[in-house]
C-alpha angles and dihedrals in degrees: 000000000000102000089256094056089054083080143048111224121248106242103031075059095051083050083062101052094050084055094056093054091047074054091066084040084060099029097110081203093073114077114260106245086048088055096061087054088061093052083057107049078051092062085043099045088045096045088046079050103048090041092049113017111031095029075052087059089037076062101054094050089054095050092056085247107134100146116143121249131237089274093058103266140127115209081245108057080037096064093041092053092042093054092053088056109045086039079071103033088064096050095051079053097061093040088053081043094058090047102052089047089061095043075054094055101048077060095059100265132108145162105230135210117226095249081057087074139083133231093261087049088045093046092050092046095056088046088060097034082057106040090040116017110037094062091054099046119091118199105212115193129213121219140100091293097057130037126235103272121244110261115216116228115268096000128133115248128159127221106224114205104200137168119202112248122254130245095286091039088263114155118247117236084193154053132023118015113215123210136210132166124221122197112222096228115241100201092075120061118281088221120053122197118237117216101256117248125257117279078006122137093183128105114226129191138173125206110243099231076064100056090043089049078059105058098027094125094069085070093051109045111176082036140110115198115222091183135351104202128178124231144168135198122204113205135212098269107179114111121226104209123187092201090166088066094033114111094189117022091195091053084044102056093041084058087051096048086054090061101040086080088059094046119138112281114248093177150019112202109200139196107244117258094029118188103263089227097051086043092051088053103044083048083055108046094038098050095231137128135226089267085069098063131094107186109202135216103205130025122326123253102013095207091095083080102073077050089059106039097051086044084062107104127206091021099102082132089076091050133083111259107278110243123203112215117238129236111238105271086208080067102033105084101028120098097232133358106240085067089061105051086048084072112040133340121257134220119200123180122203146242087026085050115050116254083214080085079065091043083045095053105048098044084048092049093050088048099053115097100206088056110100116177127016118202130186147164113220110191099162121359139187123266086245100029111183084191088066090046098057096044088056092047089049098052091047090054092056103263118132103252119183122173119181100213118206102217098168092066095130117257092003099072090104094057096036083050089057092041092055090042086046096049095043085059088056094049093256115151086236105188122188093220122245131317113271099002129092111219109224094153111129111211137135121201111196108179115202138197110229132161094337095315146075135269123205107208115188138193117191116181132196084212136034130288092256117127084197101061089034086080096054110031121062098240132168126222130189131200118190141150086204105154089227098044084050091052101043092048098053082046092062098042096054089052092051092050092024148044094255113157116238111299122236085229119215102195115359133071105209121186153245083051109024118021094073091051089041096060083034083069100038093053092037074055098060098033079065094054098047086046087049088055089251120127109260125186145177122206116180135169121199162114108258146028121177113116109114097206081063101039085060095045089058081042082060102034080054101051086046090064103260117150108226130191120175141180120221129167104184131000125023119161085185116112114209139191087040110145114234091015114049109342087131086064132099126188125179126171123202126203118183148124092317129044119259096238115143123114099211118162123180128177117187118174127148109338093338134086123172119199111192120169112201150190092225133092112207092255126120093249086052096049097034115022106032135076094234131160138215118203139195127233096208085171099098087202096059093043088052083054097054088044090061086046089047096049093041089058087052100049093042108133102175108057096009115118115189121212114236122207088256090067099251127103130243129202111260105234131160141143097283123107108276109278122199103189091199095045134010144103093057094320099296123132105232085209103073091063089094085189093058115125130225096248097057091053081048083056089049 
């Protein structure tokens, strides 16, 4: 193979994962109302991808800079090749979307047109256009008087063609058109309800770009309106930050945030069927060509309908089960945790374990005398983060608090600037982490007084400390007093606050220096094995997989005879099945109710077999330009749990998809009873019987 199609490019990659969730969007065996989360997640994940990925390419173009990458493209054939397949993408979505609001009706719920309603609906409509609406909405004209308005990214705005109305008040047929743009105000709700009918059943239920469509022309008296048609503009949203020269990161980023809405536009997402004139002008203003623009046959920026959907009462039936996360039984029943880790470790997995054991430990952590010092790393946080709460509580109690705040997370570095703001009025030690590296360890110190010396208590987590997403993503956490763990913890803070040399590390593996060197040697390790005739074997769990260094040592490893089975949700440039290169190797993504968010990683090989959970994808910005941890599991009982985890992913035959060596995914389907890996058996995760044997989860 020439050395590019060794590799699947990254974001052609990224194009079929998105796919595979629209797959769950179109999958009938997923209930109705969860299926229009997924068409949503498709219209965010794509938006976070145009204003980052493909504005980063447009970059590129403009810099000169067409050199191919390692996988064999130029930014401009990838662009090209990109537009073909999210062109598509979006027209399979609103297929999908036109579908779904059908299935929807047939449940006794539309989204009805204005002609749909009666006089007494349309009555009731204008009333509330009037009475809340109308004060919110600013028309904003376009001439020589006044310039074109900024448009914020990913808002929803509507071009207004309008002529002005004859002596008589009657309307001109000719001359000059007119145009105005109307934002469609995102603080009210994107979906109205319309009073049923009499003797109805049915829900019904009108957009609110529709209904003002509708009653445009009392913002334009004098006026006569020839379309009214709806748009949106993604902007280029990554932040370049100078933090050498920047004398305040927080005033910095504020200042970045600022121009971000002014950020170069990637895309114009039009209403099908757009007024020449109101077309010509948004081209102009915005800079862009035809090629820009995705004209669209259904409602602009689909993810309104997770809000919908979740707004529908009384329709639980077209919902998954609600589960109630339980508290760790290892904490239930003891008076305080501390006690407990003194003991054993303990391993908890969310969303199936309740995040409120995190919350627990660190408020009760804040509210115990004998702690003396807290320490944590927030690299995105919930809007009413008892974690925050409880830090605050704690500093302003005397004990020494220090967060290292990560304010450059992408699109939360508003909310993570009021939390550290927040937490140094409280007389937290609030640090912004270190220059040119994000900080996406997650990791808690608690340092406690006992018997005349001192305990170190750690929590180290796959996901962020963020009681919200814990219900939603599949994250590992780990609580130990282990004497290395300790160490190792109080060394890396003090090198993220300090200037701490480099640490000789007894547990941990911590990037940007030493996580790459560190799986180098685990898998060295097993290629040693399989060349010494011994079974050798990687098993890894994770997001992401695009750095090429790593995508050749599990070549390698391959070729060497290791047997490698990975994991991974999104992205993954590794090709694998590919005689002579990586036919040893297996890869499976699932995408299911959860997110796919743990970071596992076992080696077994001979007598030895090493279990580690972590905060890093395989990616480069993960190995080289983030602060990141890997973290040992020494408790043979966990490591056997998140073996299980690990074996029941791989042998998922409901929601599994397997990469084939073209690129695509394939459904993963044999003879087996069907196996859920997420759900299945009553509910209950197989995994967290730590005494399971192999060959149950075989019969499985």
């Amino acid at each position: 193979m020439s050395a590019s199609k060794k590799y699947i490019n990254r974001d052609l990659s990224w194009t079929e994962f998105n796919r595979r969730v629209l797959e769950e969007a179109e999958d009938p065996g997923t209930p109705l109302l969860e299926r229009f989360q997924f068409l949503s997640i498709v219209s965010s994940n794509l938006d976070e991808f145009m204003s980052v990925r493909v504005a980063g390419l447009q970059d590129q173009l403009k810099a000169g800079f067409n050199k191919a990458d390692f996988t064999g493209y130029t930014p401009h054939g990838l662009i090209k090749r990109l537009d073909k397949r999210t062109d598509r993408l979006v027209r399979h979505q609103y297929k999908t979307y036109r579908d779904l609001m059908r299935s929807l009706s047939k449940e006794g719920v539309v989204l009805a047109g204005w002609s749909d309603l009666n006089e007494e609906q349309q009555e009731a409509l204008t009333e509330y256009f009037q009475e809340i609406v109308f004060p919110v909405l600013t028309p904003m004209a376009v001439d020589v008087s006044r310039p074109f308005p900024l448009l914020h990214s990913k808002e929803l705005y509507l071009a207004v063609v309008l002529r002005p109305d004859a002596p008589g008040g009657e309307r001109q047929t000719e001359g000059k058109s007119f145009c105005a743009i109307v934002q469609v105000p995102s603080i009210l709700s994107r979906t109205i309800a319309v009073p049923g009918r009499r003797n109805s059943r049915k829900q019904s239920y009108v957009r609110l770009e529709e209904l003002i469509k509708e009653q445009i022309g009392q913002l334009f008296s004098g006026y006569g309106t020839e379309a009214v048609h709806a748009f949106r503009v993604t902007r280029n949203s990554d932040l370049a930050l100078n933090e050498e020269a920047a004398e305040d990161l927080l005033q910095e980023i504020e200042k970045e945030l600022r121009r971000r809405r002014r950020g170069f536009p990637v895309r114009l997402e039009i209403e099908k069927g757009m007024h020449p004139h109101a077309l010509e002008l948004l081209l102009d203003e915005l800079e862009l060509a035809e090629d820009d623009i995705s004209e669209i046959d259904g409602p602009l920026d689909l993810t309104f309908a997770s809000r919908f959907a979740n707004s529908l009462q009384g329709m639980d039936h077209l919902r998954f089960p609600a589960i109630e996360p339980v508290y760790p039984v290892e904490f239930e029943e003891a008076d305080d945790m501390m006690s407990v880790l003194r003991e054993r470790d303990v391993l908890v997995y969310h969303p199936y374990e309740s995040f409120e054991a995190v919350n627990d430990f660190i408020c009760e952590a804040a509210e115990d005398p004998e702690v003396l010092a807290i320490k944590m790393t927030l690299y995105r946080v919930s809007v009413n983060s008892v974690l925050v709460q409880a830090l605050a509580k704690a500093a302003e109690s005397g004990k020494q608090v220090t967060v290292v705040v990560e304010i450059k997370a992408r699109f939360d570095e508003e909310r993570n600037i009021a939390w550290a703001r927040q937490l140094e009025k409280a007389g937290c030690h609030v640090v912004y982490g270190l220059v040119g590296l994000k900080t996406h360890a997650k990791i808690t110190l608690v340092v406690r007084r006992e018997a005349g010396s001192l305990r170190r208590y750690v929590h180290v987590g796959t996901g962020n400390y963020n009681e919200n997403t814990a219900k939603l993503y599949t994250d590992a956490g780990l609580f130990t007093c282990h004497p290395d763990i300790g160490a190792d913890a109080s060394a890396l803070f003090n090198e993220m606050t300090g200037y701490s040399t480099p640490h000789d590390w007894r547990a941990f593996a911590v990037a940007p220096t030493g996580l790459k060197p560190k799986l180098f040697d685990l898998i060295d390790r097993q290629i040693g094995f399989a060349k010494a005739g011994k079974p050798a074997r990687i098993l890894a769990k994770m997001n992401s997989l695009s750095n090429q260094s790593m995508i050749d040592k599990l070549y390698e490893a391959s070729q060497a005879g290791v047997r490698i089975e990975l994991i991974v949700r999104g992205v993954c440039c590794l090709r694998p099945g590919v005689p002579g290169l990586s036919e040893n190797v297996r890869i499976v993504s699932i995408v299911d109710r959860f997110l796919e968010h743990a970071r596992i990683l076992a080696v077994s090989g001979g007598d030895e077999e090493e279990v580690y959970i972590s905060s890093a994808d395989w990616m480069t910005r993960n190995l080289s330009r983030r602060v990141e941890l890997l973290c040992p599991v020494y408790d043979r009982g966990l490591r056997q749990m998140l073996l299980n985890l690990l074996e029941m992913n791989l042998k998922d035959n409901v929601k599994a998809r397997e990469l084939l060596p073209t690129g695509g995914y394939a459904r993963v389907t044999n003879a087996h009873a069907p196996l859920r890996s997420q759900f299945y058996a009553n509910d209950i995760p197989l995994w967290k019987t730590v005494a399971v044997a192999q060959e149950e989860i075989e019969d499985h």
